[in-house]
C-alpha positions in Angstrom: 73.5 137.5 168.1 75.7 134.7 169.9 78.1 135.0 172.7 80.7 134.0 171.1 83.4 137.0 170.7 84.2 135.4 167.5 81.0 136.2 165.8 81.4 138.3 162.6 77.5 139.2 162.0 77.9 142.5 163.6 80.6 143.4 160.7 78.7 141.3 157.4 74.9 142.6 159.1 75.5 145.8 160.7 72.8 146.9 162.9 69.7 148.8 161.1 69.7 152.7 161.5 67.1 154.7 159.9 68.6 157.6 160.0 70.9 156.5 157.4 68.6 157.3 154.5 69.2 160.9 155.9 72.9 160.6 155.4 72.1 158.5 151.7 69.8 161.4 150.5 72.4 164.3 151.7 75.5 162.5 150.6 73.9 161.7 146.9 72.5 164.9 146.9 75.7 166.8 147.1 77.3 164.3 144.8 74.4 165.6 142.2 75.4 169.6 142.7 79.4 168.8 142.7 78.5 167.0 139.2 76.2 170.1 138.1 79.6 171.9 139.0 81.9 170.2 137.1 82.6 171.4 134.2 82.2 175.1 135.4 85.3 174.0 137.6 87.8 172.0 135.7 89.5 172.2 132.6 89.6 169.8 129.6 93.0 171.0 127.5 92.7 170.0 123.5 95.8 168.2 122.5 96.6 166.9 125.7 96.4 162.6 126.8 93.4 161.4 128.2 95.7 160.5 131.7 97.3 164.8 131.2 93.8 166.4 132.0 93.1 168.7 134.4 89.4 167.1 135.0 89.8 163.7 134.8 90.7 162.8 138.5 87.6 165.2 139.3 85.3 163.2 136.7 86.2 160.0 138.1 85.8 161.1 141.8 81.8 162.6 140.8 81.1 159.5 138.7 82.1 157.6 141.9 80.3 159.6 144.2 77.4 159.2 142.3 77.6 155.2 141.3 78.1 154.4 145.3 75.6 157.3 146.6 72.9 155.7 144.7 74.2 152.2 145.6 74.1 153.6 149.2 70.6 155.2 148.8 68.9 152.1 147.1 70.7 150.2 149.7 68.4 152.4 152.6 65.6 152.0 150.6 65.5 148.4 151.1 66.7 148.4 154.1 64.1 150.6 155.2 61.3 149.1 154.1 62.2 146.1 155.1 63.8 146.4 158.7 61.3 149.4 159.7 63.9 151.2 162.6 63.7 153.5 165.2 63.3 157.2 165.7 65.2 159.5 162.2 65.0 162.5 164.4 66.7 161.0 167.9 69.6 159.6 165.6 70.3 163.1 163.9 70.2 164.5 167.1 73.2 162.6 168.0 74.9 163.7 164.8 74.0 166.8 165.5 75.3 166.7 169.2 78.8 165.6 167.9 79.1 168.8 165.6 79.8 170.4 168.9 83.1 169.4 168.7 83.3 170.9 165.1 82.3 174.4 166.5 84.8 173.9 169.4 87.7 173.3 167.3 86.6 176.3 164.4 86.3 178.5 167.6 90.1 177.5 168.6 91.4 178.1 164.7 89.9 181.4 164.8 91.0 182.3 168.4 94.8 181.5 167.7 95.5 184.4 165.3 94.4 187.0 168.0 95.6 185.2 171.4 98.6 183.1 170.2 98.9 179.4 169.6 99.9 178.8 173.3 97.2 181.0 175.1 95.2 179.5 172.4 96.0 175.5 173.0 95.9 176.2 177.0 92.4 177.9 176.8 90.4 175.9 175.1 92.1 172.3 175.8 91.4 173.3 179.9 87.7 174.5 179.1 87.1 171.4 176.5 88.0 168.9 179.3 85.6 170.7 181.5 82.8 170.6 179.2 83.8 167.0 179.0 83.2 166.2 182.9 86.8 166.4 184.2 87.2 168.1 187.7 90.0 168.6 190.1 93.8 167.7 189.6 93.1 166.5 186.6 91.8 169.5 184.9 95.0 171.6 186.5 97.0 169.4 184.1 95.2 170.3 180.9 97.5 173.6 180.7 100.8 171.5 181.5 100.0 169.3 178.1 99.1 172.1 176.3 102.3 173.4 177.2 103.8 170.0 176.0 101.7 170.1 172.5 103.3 173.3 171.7 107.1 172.5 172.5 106.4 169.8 170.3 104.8 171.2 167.4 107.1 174.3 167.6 110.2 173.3 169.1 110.4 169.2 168.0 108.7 169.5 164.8 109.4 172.8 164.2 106.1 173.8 162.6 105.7 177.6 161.5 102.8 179.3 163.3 102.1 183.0 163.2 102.3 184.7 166.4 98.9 186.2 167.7 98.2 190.0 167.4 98.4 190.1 171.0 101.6 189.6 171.1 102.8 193.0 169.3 101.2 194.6 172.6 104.7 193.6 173.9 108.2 195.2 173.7 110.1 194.0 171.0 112.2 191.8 172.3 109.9 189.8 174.5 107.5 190.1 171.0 109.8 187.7 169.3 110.6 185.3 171.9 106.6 184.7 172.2 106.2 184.1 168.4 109.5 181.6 168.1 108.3 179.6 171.3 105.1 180.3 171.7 
């Protein structure tokens, strides 16, 4: 690599991982069962134009899946045995480390329902920038933009969200100002 900023071989020859034949094998490999699925899944109406059917857009999106995942896994393949690499199972635990987030965010989804979008928002925005490292005055202030992402989404954009279940624990009155505002 040169030092100068204007040097395009990082984006034309990216850096060799090996892991990628893992994502090559999975990615083909579900393209295979979606085709398997096909036409248990979509229609193909008699009588009706070619650009009319139910399954085409489907077809076309498989038959590309396919043509680039094999691309994609030959692609590896070569790479692979050509460029050797470093450690498969030290790279997937990266990818694995990032599906934290994924957990964090079905954890928040199913949360909301019960506690309410604001409780909700509040909660898990304060304790998701304390699993991120951030301390003091800065983590008071998680609550005050969670506050702000709600007025937004509710009162800017105005975006229907059910109320949580906690909130019927509440007179009646009170119920519905939680579930228009918050």
């Amino acid at each position: 690599m040169s030092d100068d900023p204007h040097d395009l071989s990082e984006l034309t020859h990216p850096p060799h991982h090996r892991a990628e034949i893992v994502f090559a094998v999975v990615s083909f490999l579900i393209a295979v069962a979606l085709a398997t699925q096909w036409s248990s899944q979509t229609d193909w109406v008699a009588r009706q134009p070619l650009s009319r059917q139910p399954g085409l857009w489907p077809l076309i999106a498989i038959v590309g899946m396919l043509v680039f995942g094999a691309g994609e896994l030959i692609a590896c393949l070569i790479r692979n045995r050509r460029n050797g690499g470093g450690d498969v199972l030290a790279e997937m635990g990266l990818w694995a480390r990032a599906g934290e987030y994924a957990l964090w965010f079905l954890v928040y989804v199913l949360a909301t329902p019960w506690i309410g979008y604001l409780p909700a928002t509040a909660l898990f925005m304060t304790l998701l920038a304390q699993r991120l490292g951030y301390r003091g005055r800065i983590l008071w202030l998680t609550p005050v933009l969670a506050l702000g992402i709600v007025v937004m989404f509710k009162g800017v954009l105005q975006v229907r969200i059910p109320g949580g279940a906690v909130y019927d624990l509440f007179p009646q009155a009170i119920r519905n100002v939680l579930v228009l505002y918050l």
